[in-house]
C-alpha positions, -999 to +999 in steps of 0.1 A: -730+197-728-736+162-722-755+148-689-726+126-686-702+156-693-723+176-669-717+145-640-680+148-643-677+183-642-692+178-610-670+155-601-637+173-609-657+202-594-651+183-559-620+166-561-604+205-567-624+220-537-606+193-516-576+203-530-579+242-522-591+226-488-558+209-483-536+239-492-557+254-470-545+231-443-511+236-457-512+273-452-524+269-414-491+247-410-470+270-427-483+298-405-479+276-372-434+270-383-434+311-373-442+332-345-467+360-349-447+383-358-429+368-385-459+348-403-455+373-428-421+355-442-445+322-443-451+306-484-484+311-485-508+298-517-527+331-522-567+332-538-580+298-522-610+316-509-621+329-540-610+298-558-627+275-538-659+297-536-655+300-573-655+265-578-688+259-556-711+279-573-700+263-608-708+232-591-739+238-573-754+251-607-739+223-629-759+200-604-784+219-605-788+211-643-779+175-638-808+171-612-830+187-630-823+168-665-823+135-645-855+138-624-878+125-657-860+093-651-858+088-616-822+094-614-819+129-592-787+132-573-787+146-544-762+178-534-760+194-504 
């Protein structure tokens, strides 16, 4: 894989943890329309933990590489 390849994997990387982040926040207001009870008949998007945890460590190690291929140049990115 490219650098350049590497960069927007990285990038896609994020832009899909804020997704799993939203339909988290989707899933609290989806819980909140019943009472405690009933949260059970809620439409929940099941897996976001693991997905978004998933996705993190792809991206922490793809960065990883990036920074490492780009500190010769001068051009480390910072993550964290």
């Amino acid at each position: 894989m490219k650098i350049n390849e590497k960069q927007e994997l990285v990038k896609l990387l994020s832009l899909y943890m804020d997704e799993i982040m939203q339909d988290y926040a989707d899933n609290v207001k989806e819980s909140a329309k019943y009472k405690k009870e009933e949260r059970w008949k809620a439409n929940y998007k099941c897996g976001l933990k693991a997905q978004y945890t998933h996705a993190r460590i792809i991206q922490k190690a793809v960065a990883a590489d990036v920074n490492r291929e780009m500190k010769p140049y001068g051009l480390g990115i910072i993550l964290d």
